[in-house]
C-alpha positions as CSV (number, residue, x, y, z in Angstrom):
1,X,75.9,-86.9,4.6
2,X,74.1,-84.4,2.2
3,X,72.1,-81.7,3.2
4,X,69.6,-83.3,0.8
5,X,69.0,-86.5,3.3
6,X,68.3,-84.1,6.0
7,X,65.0,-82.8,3.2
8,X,61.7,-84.9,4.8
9,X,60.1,-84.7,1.8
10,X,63.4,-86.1,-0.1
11,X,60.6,-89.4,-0.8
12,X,57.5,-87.1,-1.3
13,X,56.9,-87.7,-5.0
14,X,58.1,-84.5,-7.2
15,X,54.4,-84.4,-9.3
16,X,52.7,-84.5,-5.3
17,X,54.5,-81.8,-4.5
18,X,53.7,-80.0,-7.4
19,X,50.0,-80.0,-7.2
20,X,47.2,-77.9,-5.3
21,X,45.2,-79.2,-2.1
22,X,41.5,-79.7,-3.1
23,X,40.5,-76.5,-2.3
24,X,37.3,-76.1,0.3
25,X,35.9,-72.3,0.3
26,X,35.0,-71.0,3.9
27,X,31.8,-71.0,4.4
28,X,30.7,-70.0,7.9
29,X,27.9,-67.6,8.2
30,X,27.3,-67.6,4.2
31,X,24.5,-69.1,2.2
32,X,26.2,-72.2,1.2
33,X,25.5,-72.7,-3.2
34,X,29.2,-74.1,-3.9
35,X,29.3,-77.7,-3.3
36,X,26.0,-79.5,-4.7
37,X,24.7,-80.5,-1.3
38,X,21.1,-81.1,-0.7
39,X,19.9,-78.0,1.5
40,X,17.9,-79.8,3.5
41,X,18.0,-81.4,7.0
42,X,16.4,-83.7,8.1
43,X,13.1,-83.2,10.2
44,X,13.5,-82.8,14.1
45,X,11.7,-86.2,14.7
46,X,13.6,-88.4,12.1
47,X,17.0,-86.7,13.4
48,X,15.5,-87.4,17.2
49,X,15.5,-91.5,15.7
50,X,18.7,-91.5,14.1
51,X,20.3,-89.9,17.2
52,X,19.5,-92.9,19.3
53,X,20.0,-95.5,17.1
54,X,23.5,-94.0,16.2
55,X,24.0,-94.2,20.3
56,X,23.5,-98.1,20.1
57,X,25.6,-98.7,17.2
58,X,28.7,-101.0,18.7
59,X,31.2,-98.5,17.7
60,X,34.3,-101.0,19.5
61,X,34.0,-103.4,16.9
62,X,35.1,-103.4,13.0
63,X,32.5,-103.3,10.6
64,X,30.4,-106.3,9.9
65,X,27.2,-107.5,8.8
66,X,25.3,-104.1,9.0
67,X,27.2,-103.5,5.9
68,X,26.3,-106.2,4.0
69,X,22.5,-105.2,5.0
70,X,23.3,-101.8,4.0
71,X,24.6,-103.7,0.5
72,X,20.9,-105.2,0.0
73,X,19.3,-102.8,1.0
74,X,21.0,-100.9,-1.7
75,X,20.3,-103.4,-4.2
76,X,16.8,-103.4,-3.2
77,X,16.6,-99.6,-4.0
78,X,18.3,-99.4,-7.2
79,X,16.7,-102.7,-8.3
80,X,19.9,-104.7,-9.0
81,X,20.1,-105.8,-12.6
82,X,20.4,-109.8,-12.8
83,X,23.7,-111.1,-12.5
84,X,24.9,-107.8,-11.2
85,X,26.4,-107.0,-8.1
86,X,27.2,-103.8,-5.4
87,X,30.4,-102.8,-3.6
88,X,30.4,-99.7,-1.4
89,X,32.9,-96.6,-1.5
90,X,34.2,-94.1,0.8
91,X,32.4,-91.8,-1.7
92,X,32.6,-92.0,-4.9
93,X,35.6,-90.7,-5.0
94,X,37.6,-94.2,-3.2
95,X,35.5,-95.6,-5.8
96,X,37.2,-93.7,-9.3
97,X,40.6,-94.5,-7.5
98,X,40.4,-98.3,-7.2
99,X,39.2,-97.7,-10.8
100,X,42.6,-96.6,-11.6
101,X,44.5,-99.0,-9.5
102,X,43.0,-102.4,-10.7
103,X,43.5,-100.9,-14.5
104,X,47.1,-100.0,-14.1
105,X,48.6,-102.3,-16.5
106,X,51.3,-101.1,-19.0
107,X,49.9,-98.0,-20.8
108,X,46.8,-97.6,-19.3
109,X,45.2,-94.6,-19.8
110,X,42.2,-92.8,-18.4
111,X,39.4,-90.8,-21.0
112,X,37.0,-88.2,-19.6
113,X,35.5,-85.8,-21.4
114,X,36.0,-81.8,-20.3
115,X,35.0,-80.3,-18.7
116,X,34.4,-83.1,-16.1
117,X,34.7,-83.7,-12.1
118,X,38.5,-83.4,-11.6
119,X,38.7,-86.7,-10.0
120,X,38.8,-88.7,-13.0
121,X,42.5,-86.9,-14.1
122,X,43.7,-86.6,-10.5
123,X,43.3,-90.4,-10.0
124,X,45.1,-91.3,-13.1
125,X,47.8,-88.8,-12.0
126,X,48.0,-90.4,-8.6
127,X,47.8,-93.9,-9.9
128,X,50.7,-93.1,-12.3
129,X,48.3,-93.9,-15.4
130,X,48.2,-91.7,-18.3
131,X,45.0,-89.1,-18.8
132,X,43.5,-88.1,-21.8
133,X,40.7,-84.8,-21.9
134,X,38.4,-84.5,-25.0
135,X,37.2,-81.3,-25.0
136,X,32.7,-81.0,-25.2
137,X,31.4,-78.9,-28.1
138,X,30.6,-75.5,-27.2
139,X,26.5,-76.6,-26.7
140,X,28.6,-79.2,-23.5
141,X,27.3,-82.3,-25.9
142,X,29.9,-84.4,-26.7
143,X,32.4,-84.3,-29.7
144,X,31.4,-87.7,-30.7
145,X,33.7,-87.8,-33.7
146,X,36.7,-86.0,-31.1
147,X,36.1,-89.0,-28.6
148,X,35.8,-91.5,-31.5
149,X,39.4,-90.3,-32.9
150,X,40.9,-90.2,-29.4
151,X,39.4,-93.8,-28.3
152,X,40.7,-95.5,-31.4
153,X,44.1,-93.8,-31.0
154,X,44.4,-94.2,-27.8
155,X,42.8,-97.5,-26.4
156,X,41.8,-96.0,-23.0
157,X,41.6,-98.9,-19.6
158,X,38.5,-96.8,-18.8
159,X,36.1,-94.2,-20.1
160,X,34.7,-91.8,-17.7
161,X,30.9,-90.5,-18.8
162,X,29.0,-88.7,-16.1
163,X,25.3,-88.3,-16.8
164,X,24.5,-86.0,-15.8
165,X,27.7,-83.6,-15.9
166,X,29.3,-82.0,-13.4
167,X,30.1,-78.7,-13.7
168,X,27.6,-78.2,-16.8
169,X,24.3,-80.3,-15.4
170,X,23.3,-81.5,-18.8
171,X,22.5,-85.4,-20.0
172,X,24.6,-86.2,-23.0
173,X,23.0,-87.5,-25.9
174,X,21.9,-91.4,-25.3
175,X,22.9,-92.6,-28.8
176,X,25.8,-90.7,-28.8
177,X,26.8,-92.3,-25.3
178,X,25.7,-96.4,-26.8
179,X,27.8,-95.6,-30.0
180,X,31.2,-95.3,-27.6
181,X,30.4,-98.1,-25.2
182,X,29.9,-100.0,-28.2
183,X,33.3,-98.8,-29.4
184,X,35.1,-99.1,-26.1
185,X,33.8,-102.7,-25.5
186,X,35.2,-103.9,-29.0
187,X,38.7,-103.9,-27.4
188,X,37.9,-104.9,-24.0
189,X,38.0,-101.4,-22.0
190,X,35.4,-99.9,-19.7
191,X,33.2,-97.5,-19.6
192,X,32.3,-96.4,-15.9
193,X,28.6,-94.0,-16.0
194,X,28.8,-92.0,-12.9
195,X,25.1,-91.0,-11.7
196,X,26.2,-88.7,-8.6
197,X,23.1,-86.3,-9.4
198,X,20.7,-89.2,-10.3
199,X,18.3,-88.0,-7.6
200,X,17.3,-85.2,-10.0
201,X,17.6,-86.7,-13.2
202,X,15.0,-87.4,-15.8
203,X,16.6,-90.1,-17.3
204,X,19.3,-93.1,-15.6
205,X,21.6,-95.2,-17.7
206,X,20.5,-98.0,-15.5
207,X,16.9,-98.5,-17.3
208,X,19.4,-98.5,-20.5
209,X,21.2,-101.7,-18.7
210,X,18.2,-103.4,-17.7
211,X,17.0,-103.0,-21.6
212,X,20.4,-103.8,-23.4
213,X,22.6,-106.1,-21.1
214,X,25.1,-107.9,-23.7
215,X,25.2,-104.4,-25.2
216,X,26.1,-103.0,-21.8
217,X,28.7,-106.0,-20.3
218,X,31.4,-103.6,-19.7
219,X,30.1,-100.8,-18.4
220,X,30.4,-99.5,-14.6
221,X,27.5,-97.6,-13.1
222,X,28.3,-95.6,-10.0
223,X,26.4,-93.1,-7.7
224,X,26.7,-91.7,-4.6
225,X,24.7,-90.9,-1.7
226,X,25.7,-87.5,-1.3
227,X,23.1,-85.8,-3.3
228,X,20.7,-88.1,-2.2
229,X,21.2,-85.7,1.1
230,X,24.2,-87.8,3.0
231,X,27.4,-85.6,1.7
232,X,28.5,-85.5,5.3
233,X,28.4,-89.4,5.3
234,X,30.9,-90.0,2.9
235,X,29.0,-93.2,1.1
236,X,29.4,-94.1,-2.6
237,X,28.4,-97.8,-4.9
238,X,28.9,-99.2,-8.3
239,X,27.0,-101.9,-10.0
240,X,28.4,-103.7,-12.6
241,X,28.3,-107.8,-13.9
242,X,29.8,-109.7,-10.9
243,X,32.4,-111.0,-12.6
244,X,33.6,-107.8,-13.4
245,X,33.1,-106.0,-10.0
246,X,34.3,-109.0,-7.8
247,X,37.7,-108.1,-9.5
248,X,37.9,-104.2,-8.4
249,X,36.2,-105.2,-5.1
250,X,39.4,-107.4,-4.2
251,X,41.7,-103.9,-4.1
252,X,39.0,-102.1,-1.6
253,X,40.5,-101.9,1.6
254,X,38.7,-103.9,4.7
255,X,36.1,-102.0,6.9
256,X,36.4,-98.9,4.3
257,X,32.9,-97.8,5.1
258,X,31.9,-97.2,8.4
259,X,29.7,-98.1,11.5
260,X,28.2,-95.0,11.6
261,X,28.0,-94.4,8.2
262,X,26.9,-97.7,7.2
263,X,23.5,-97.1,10.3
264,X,23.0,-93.1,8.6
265,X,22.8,-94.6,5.1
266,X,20.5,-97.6,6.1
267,X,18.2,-95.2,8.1
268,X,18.0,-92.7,4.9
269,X,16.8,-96.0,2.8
270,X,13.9,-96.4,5.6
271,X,12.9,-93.1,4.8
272,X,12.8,-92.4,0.8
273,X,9.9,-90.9,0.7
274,X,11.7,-87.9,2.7
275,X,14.3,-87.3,0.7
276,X,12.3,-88.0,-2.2
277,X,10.0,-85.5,-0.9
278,X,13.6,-83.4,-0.6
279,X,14.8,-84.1,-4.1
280,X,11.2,-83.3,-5.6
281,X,11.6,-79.5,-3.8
282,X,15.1,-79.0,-5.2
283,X,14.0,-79.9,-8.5
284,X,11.0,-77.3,-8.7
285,X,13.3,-74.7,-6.9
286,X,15.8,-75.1,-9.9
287,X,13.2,-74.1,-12.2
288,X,11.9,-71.5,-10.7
289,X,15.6,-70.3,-10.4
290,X,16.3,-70.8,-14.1
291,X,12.9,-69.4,-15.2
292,X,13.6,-66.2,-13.3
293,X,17.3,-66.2,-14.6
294,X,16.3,-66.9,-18.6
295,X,15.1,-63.2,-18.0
296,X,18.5,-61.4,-17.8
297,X,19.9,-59.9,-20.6
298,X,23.4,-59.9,-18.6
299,X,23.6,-63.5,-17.7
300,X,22.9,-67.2,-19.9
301,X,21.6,-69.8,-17.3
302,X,22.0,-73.1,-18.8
303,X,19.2,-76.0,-18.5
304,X,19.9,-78.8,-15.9
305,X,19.3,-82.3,-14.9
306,X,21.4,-81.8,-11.7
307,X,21.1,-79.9,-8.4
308,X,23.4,-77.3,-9.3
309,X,23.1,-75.0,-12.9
310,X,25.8,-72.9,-15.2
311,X,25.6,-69.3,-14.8
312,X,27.6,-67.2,-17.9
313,X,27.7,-63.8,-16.8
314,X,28.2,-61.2,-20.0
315,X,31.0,-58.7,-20.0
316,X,29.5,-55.1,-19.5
317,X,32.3,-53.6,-21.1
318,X,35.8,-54.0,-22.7
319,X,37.1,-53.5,-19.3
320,X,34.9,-56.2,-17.9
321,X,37.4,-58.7,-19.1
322,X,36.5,-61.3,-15.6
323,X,32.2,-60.6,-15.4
324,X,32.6,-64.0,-13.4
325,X,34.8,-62.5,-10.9
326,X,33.0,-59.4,-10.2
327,X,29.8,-60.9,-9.6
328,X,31.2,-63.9,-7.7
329,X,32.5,-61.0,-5.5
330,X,29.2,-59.3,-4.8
331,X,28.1,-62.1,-4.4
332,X,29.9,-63.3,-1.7
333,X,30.2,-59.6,-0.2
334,X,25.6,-60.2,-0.1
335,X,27.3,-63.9,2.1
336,X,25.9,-65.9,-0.7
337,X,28.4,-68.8,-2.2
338,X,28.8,-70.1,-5.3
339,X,31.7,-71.6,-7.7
340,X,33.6,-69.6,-9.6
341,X,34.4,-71.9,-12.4
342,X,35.5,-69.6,-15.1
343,X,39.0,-70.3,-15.2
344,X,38.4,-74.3,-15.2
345,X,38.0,-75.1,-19.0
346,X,37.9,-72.8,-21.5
347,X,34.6,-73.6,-21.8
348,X,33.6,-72.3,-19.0
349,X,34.8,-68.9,-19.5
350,X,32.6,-66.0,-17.3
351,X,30.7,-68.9,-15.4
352,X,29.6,-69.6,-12.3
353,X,28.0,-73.0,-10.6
354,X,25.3,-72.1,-8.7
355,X,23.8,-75.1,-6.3
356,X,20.0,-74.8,-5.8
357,X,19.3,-74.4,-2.5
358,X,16.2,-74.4,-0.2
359,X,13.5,-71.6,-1.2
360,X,14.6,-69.3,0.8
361,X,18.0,-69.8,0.0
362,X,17.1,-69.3,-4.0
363,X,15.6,-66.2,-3.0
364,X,18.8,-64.7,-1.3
365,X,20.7,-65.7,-4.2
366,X,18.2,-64.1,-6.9
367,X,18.6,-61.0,-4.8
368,X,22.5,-60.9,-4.5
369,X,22.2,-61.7,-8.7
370,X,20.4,-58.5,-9.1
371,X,22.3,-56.5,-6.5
372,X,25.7,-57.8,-9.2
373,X,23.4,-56.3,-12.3
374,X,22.2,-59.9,-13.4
């Protein structure tokens, strides 16, 4: 017997072994701006209430109707669209991979334009399916004619737009966005809008779906609940025609969503007006963060729609060839975290994502800015 049978990751896919780990930064006894979480916890007495109703939850048996109450009470907040239907995620991210497995028909190929969340490549990977990046124009609209020519060449199963962005925060251009669904739809792919920052947003492609329909028959909307303030509850849902969902919903595995999850997420729709109230805060805090960072001359802070904003920090010299770097360091040296996403895209050269935290938070951050020259 070869010394090769004795490998135990002989079976490990080659391309697996190949990749990086998501990485997590450490994060204990820093200001946490990395990750896009809501800052805020909830208040003593609501987290008194869902303490005690968590303790009654009948953990010792699967999952069952709570989470079809969960499922209208979900539909009931988002206003389901006629002839739509829900189906619920272990995040968002289950969601994008049962995207790729119930499209994984000969040639299939994934579309996403880039810089985008890395999930949308990393579950074509994983599912075996082809991906295809089109690069944003410099502004981070999209290339419409680039994703034009790359759609008709390439046919893609799905098309991944995420309004707004993540990392760059911005809301592509709407007719832009109706001319490719439009395009897409023509030779039966999809089009899946992913709405993770939606509590933040101005605008929702879902008031677009309610006012165009036929127009919008093959497009996917999905959100999350994690920016809504429940990232620790791992909880994301897509809407869609039924006929079209019931078919992805077949791959989702049995009792994928929790108990305890399922009770947190119902308990957070009995309360909107909190997080509401929450969302609201970030919203004037990323203001006053980008109206006190329009004033550097050392430093571009791009408008957002989301909870999080682009920072490009300017070179100070020749020798300054990673600003980004530097500052991300001084930053973290003043225990203030952020992403370094310079080295993502080549878009994104010298930038950093900064999530807007609570006020005080902001503040700490404005100061460890200054203390890096910005």
């Amino acid at each position: 017997m070869s010394s090769a049978t004795h490998n135990p990751l002989r079976f490990i896919r080659q391309d697996v072994q190949s990749m990086h780990a998501y990485a997590i930064q450490h994060s204990v006894g820093m200001v946490k701006l990395d990750a896009m979480e809501n800052p805020f916890a909830l208040p003593p007495e609501l987290q008194a209430q869902l303490g005690e109703r968590l303790g009654k939850v009948a953990i010792n048996r699967y999952p069952g109707a709570r989470i079809d109450a969960l499922k209208a009470a979900l539909a009931d907040y988002v206003n389901l669209p006629q002839g739509f239907s829900l189906m619920l995620g272990n995040g968002s991210d289950e969601l994008i991979s049962l995207l790729a497995m119930a499209c994984d028909v000969p040639n299939a190929k994934i579309l996403a334009p880039e810089p985008g969340f890395v999930m949308y490549a990393m579950s074509a990977q994983l599912q075996g399916l082809d991906y295809i990046g089109v690069p944003l124009r410099a502004d981070f609209e999209l290339d419409e004619a680039a994703m034009q020519s790359a759609i008709a060449q390439h046919e893609p199963a799905i098309v991944y737009l995420a309004y707004p962005n993540n990392p760059t925060a911005n809301l592509w251009d709407a007719g832009v966005i109706r001319r490719l669904i439009a395009q897409v739809s023509a030779y039966g792919g999809l089009v899946v809008m992913d709405e993770a920052y939606q509590p933040f947003s101005s605008l929702s492609w879902l008031d677009e779906i309610r006012q165009h329909p036929e127009a919008n028959a093959h497009v996917l909307l999905m959100r999350t609940l994690s920016k809504f303030g429940l990232a620790g509850v791992r909880l994301g849902y897509m809407l869609a025609p039924t006929a079209l969902l019931k078919e992805v919903d077949k791959l989702r595995p049995p009792y994928n969503v929790s108990v305890l999850n399922a009770e947190c997420a119902l308990f957070a729709l009995e309360h909107t007006e909190e997080f509401a109230r929450q969302a609201q805060q970030i919203c004037q805090e990323r203001e006053r963060l980008l109206s006190a960072l329009s004033k550097s001359s050392n430093a571009t802070a791009y408008k957002s729609d989301a909870n999080m904003m682009l920072l490009r920090i300017q070179p100070q010299s020749a020798q300054d060839s990673a600003p980004a770097d530097r500052v991300f360091e001084v930053l973290k040296a003043h225990k203030v975290l952020v992403k370094n996403v310079s080295k993502m895209h080549p878009l994104l050269a010298h930038c950093l994502r900064l999530t807007v935290g609570t006020p005080e938070e902001n503040t700490q951050l404005l100061a460890a800015l200054k203390a890096a020259g910005i």
